[in-house]
N, C-alpha and C positions, 0 to 999 in steps of 0.2 A: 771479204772486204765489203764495204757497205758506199763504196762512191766516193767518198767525201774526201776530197784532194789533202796532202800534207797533215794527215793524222795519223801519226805513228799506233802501231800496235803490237800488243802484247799475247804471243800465240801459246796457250793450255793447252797442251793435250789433255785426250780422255784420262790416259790414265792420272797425270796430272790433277784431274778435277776430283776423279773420286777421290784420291789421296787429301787432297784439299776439304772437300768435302765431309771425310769420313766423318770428324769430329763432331760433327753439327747435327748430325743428325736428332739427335734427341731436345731438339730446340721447337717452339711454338712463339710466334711472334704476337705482341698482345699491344691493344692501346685501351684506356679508358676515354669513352666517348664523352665528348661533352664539356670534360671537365680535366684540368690539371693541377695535380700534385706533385709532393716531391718523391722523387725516386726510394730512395728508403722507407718514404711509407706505402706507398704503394707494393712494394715489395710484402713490407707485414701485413700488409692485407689479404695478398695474395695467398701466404703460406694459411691465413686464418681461415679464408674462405674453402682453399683447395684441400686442404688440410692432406697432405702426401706424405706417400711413406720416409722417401727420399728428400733429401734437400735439393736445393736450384739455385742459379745465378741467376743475375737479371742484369744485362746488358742497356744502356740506354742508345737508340737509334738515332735518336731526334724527329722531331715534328709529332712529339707525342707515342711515338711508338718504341715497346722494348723488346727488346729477341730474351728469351728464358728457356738457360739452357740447364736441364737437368740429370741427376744422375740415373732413373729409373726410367729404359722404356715404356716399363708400365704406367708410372704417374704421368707422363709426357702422355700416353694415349689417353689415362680415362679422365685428364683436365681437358682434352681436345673432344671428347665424345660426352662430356658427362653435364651438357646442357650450359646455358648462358648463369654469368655470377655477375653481379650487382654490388659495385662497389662505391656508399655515400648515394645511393638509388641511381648512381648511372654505370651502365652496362660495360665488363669488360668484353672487348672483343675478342676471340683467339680465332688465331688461324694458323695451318702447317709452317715453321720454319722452311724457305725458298732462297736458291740463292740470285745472288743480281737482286736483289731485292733494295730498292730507294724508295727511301719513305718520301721525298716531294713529287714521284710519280703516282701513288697508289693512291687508290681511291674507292672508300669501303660501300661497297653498295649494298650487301648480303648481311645482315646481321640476324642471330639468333636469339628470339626474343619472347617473354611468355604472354602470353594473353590470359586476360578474365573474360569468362561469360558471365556477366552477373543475372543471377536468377534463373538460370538454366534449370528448366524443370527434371527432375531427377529420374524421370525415365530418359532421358536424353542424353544423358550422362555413361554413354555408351562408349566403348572403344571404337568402334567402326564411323558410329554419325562422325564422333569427333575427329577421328581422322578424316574424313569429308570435309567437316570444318575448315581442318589445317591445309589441306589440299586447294578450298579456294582461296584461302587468304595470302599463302605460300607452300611452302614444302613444310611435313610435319617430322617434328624431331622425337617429342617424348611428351607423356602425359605426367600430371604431377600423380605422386602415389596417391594422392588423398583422393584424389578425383578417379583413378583407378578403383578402389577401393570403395568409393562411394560413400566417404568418412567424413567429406565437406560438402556439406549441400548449401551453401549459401551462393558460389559459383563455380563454373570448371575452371580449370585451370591447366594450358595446353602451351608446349616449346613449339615456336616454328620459326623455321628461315624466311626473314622477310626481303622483299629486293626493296631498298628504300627510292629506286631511280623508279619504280611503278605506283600506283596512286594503290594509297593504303585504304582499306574496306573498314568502314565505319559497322555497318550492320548486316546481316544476312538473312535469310529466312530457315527457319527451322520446322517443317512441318508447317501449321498452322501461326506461328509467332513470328513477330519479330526480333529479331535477338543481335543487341548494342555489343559490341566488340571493345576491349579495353584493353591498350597496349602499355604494359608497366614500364617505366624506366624512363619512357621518351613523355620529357616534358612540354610540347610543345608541338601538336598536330592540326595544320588547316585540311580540316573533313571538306572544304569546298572545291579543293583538288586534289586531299588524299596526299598531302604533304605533310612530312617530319623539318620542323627547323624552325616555323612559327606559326601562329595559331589565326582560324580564320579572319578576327577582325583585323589582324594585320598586313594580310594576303597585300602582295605585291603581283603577282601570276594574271596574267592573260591565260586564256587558255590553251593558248599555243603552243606555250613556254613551259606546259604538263609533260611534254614528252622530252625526252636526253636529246640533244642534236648534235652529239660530240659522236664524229664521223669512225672514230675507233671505238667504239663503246660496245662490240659486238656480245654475242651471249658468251662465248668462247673466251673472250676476257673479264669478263665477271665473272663467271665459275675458278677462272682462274685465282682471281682476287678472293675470292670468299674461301676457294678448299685446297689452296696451293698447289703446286705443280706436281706431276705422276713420275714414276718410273725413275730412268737415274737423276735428273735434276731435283728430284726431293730431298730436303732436308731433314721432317719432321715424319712422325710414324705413321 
């Protein structure tokens, strides 16, 4: 019980839940950021971009988010691992299907998103620098093949998990250069604090107001929101 006088409740057991549960598991929960369309299309987008073996449902949540539940463990995994998709240039999100999951509490800080270095001189076009890269800007997910390969030398081109609640890194140093960082998708960044949502000559921010001051906002509940929950209360693979 949680305190709170004259609130009836509804007691699950365990095994209860798994049995509840079992179904869902092959589910990933997705919002397009930014932007809203309809449910049907978004769907055909989905199957164009993910292009799976298997077919999938697409559940609508509300508040922009869809739970998609598929028939192949395996496509449910390599749409959950297999780097950020862009849909109309704004970014689907996915993250593990969870249960207790409401969408007017959640709140996506973690999104996986690719960067350009433009002009990155081609000895630098290294696996290791650029994983350095990814490690200061965020956590690094994957390289594009081209830049693996050494097939695009106009710039690199590198996945990383960014936390959007931390001020975003406009430039970095690379040896002897300086090297402009360029985040795709997100239309709309003030580089004067490192914020996603508007752009500097519109900055409203003190500088105070750079940092989260939401009293639960611990790292424990971000990782949570970004890579859904472990062991038996997971839904997704």
């Amino acid at each position: 019980m949680d305190g709170i006088p004259n609130k009836p409740e509804v007691l699950i057991t365990r095994q209860q839940k798994k049995e509840l549960r079992g179904p869902w598991r092959k589910t990933l929960i997705v919002k397009l950021q930014g932007k809203t369309i309809g449910q049907d299309l978004l769907t055909g987008l989905m199957k164009k971009v993910w292009r799976t073996m298997g077919d999938f449902e697409v559940l609508e949540l509300g508040n922009g988010f869809s739970l998609v539940k598929f028939e192949s463990l395996e496509d449910c995994s390599n749409v959950l691992t297999g780097g950020p998709r862009m849909i109309f240039n704004h970014y689907l999100t996915v993250q593990r299907g969870r249960p207790d999951f409401q969408t007017s509490l959640v709140e996506i800080s973690y999104i996986s998103i690719w960067l350009r270095l433009l002009e990155l001189h081609i000895e630098y076009c290294d696996e290791d620098v650029l994983n350095q890269v990814g490690i200061i800007i965020g956590k690094p997910i994957r390289l594009d093949d081209n830049t693996t390969l050494a097939t695009e030398t106009e710039y690199a081109h590198l996945c990383v998990e960014v936390d959007f609640q931390q001020s975003l890194v406009s430039k970095i140093s690379i040896g002897k250069i300086t090297q402009l960082v360029e985040y795709e998708g997100i239309h709309a960044i003030c580089f004067k604090y490192g914020k996603a949502g508007h752009r500097e000559e519109a900055c409203g921010l003190r500088p105070w107001e750079n940092q989260s001051t939401k009293e639960d906002d611990t790292d424990d509940a971000k990782q949570e929101v970004a890579h859904g929950l472990t062991g038996e209360d997971k839904f997704g693979p």
